[in-house]
N, CA and C of each residue as an Amber inpcrd file, in Angstrom:
protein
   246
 -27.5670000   2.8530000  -4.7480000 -26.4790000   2.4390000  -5.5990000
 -26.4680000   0.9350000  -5.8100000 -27.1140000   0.5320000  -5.3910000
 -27.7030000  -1.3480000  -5.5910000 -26.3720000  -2.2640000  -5.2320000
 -25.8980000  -2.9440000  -6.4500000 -25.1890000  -3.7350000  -5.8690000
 -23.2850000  -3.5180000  -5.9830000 -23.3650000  -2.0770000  -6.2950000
 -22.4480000  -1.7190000  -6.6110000 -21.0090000  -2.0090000  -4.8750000
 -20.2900000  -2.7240000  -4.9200000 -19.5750000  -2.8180000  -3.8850000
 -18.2560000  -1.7060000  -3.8100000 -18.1090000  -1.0500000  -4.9290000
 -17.0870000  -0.9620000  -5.0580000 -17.3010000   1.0160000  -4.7990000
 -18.4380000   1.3860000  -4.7340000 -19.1620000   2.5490000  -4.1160000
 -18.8460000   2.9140000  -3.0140000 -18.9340000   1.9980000  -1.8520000
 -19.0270000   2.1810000  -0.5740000 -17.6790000   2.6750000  -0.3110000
 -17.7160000   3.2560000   1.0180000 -16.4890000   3.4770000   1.3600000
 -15.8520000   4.6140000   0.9720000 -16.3980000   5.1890000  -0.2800000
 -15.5090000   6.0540000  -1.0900000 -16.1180000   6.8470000  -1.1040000
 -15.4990000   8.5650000  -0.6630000 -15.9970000  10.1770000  -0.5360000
 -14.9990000  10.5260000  -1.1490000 -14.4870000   9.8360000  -2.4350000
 -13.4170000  11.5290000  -3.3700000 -14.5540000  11.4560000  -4.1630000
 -14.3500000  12.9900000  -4.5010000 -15.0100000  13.9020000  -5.5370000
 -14.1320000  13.9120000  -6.9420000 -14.5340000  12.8330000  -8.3130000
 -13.4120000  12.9290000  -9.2960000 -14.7940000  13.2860000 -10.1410000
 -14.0740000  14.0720000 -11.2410000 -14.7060000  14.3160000 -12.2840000
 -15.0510000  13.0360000 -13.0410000 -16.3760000  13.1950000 -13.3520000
 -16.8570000  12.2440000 -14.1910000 -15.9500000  12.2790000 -15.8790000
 -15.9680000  11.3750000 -16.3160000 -15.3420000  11.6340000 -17.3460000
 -15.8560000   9.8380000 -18.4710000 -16.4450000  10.4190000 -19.5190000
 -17.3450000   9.2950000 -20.1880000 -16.3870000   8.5710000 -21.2270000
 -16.0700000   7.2820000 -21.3710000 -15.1360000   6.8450000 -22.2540000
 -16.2050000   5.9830000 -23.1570000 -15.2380000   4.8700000 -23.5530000
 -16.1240000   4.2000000 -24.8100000 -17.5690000   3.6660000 -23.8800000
 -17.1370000   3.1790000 -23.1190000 -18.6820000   2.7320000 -22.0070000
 -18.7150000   3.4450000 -20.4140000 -20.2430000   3.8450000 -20.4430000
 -20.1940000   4.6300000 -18.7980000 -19.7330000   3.6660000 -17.6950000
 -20.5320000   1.8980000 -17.9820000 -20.2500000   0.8300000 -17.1280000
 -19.4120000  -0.1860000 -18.0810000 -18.3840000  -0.0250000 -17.4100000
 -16.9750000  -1.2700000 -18.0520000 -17.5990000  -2.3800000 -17.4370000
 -18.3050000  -2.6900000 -16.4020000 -17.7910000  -4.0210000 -16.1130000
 -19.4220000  -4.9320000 -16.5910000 -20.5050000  -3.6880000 -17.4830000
 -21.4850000  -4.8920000 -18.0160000 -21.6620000  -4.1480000 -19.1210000
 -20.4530000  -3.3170000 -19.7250000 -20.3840000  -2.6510000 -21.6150000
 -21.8410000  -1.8100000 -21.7360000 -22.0640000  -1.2070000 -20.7980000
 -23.5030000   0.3110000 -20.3210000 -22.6930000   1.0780000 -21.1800000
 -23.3970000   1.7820000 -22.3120000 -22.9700000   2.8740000 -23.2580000
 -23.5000000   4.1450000 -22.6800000 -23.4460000   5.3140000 -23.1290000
 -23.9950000   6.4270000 -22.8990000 -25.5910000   6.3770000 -23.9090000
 -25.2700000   5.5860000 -25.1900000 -26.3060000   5.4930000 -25.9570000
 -27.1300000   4.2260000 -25.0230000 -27.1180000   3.6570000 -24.4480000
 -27.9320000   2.4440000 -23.4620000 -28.8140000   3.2400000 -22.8670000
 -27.7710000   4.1350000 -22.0100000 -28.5860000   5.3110000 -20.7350000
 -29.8250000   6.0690000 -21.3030000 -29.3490000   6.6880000 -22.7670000
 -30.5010000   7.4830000 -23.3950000 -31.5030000   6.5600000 -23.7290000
 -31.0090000   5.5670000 -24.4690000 -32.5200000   4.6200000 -24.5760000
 -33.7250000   4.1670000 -23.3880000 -32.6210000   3.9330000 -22.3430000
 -33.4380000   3.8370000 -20.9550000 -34.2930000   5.0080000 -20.6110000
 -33.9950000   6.1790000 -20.6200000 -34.2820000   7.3540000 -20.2780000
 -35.6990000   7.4330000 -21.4110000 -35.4910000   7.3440000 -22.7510000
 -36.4110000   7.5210000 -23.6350000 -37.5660000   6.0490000 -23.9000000
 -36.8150000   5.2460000 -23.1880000 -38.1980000   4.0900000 -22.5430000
 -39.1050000   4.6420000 -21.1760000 -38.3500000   5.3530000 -20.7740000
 -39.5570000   5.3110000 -19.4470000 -39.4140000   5.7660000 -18.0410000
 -37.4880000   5.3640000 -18.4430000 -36.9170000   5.5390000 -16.5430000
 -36.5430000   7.0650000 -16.1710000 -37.3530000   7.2340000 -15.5930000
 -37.4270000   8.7250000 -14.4530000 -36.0930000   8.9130000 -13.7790000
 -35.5650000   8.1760000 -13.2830000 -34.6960000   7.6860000 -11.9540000
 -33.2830000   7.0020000 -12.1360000 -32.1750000   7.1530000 -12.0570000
 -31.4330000   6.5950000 -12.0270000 -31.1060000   5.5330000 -11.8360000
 -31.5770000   4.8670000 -10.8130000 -32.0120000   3.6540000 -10.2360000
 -33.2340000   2.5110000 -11.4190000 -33.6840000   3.2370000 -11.7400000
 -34.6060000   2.6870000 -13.2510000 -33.5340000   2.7350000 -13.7250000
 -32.9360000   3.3060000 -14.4370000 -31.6680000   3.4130000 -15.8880000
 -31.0700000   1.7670000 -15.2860000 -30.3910000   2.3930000 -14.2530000
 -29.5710000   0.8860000 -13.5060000 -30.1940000  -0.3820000 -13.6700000
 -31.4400000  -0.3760000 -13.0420000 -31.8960000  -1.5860000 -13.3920000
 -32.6240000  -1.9750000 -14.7640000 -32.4110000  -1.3960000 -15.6980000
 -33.0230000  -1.6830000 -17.2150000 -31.8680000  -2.0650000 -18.2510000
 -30.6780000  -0.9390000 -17.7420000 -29.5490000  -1.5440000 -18.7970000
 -28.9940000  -2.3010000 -17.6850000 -28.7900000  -3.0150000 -17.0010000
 -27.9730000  -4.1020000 -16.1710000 -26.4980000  -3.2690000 -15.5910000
 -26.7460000  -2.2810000 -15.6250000 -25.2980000  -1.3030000 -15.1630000
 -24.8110000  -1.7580000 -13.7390000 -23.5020000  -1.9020000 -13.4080000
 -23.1360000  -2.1580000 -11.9770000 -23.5910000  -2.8210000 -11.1380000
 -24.0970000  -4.3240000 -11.9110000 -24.2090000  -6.0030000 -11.4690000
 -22.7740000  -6.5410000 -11.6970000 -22.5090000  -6.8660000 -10.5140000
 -21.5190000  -8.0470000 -10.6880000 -19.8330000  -6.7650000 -11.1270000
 -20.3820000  -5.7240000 -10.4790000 -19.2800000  -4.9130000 -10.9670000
 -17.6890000  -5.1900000 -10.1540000 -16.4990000  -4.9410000 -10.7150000
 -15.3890000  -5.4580000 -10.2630000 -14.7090000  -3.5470000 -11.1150000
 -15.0050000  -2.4110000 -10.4140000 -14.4660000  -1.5530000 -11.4590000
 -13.3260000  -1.3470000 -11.1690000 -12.3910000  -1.8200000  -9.6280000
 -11.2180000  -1.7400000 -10.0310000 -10.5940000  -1.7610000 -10.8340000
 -10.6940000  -2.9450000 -11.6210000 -10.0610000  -3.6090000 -12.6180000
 -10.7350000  -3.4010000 -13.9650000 -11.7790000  -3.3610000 -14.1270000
 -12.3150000  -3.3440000 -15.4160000 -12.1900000  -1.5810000 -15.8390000
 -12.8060000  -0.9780000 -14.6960000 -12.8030000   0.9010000 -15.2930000
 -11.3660000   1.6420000 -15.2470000 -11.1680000   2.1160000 -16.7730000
 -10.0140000   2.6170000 -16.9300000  -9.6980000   3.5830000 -15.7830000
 -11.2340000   4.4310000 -14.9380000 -10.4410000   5.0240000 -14.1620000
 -10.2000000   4.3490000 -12.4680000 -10.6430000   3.2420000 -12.5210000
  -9.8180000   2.4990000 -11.3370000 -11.1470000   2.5880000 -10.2520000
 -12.2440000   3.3050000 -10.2940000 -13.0870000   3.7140000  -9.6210000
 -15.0220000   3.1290000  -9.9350000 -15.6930000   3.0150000  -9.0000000
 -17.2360000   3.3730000  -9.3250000 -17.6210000   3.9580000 -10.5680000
 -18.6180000   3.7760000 -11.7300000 -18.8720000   4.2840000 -12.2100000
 -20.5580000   4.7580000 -12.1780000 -20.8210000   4.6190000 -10.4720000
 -21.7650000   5.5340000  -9.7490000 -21.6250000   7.1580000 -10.3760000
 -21.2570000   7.5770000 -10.4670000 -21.1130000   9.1840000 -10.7190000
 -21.0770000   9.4540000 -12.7480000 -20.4930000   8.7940000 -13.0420000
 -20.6840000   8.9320000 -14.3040000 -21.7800000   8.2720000 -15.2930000
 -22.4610000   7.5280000 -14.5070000 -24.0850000   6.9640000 -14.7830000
 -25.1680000   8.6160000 -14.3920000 -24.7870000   9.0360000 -13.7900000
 -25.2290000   9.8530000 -12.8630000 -25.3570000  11.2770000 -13.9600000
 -24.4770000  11.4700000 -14.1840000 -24.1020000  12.4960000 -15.0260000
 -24.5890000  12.4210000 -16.2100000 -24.3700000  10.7890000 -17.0780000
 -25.3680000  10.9160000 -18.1680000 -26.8240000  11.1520000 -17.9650000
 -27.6420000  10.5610000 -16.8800000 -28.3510000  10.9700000 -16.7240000
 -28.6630000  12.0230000 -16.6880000 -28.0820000  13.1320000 -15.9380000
 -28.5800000  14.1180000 -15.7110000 -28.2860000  15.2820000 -16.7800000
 -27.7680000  14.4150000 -18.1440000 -27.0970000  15.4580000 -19.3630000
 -28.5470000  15.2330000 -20.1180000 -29.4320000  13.9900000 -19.9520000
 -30.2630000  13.8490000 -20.9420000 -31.3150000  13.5500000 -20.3750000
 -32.0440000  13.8110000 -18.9610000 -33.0530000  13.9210000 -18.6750000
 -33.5160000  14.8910000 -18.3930000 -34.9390000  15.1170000 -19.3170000
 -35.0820000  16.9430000 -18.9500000 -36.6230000  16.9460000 -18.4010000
């Protein structure tokens, strides 16, 4: 989960749920993720580090849902990698 701080610590299970951006706190689209995916990245961890997702993340405050947006990176991925 790299440098995500705001990950740790935390075992609730919330539904992912995709708004205007997967990552609020560096504007990661769902259309970013697919481009990553259709450049090259296998791995989640590739996606992360190609679109700049969850550097310098603060998602308290920035993600409407108050939380990580570890799981909903996660999910796009796994909607469009086949």
């Amino acid at each position: 989960m790299g440098n995500c701080n705001c990950c740790r610590g935390s075992n609730k299970s919330v539904q992912p749920v995709i708004g205007e951006y997967v990552c609020y706190c560096n504007k990661v689209t769902e259309k970013d993720i697919v481009n990553a995916i259709d450049n090259g990245c296998n791995t989640v961890k590739e996606v992360i580090e190609m679109t700049g997702a969850m550097k310098n993340s603060n998602c308290a405050v920035n993600n409407p849902k108050g939380r990580c947006c570890y799981p909903d990176i996660v999910e796009v991925f796994n909607k469009y990698k086949k």
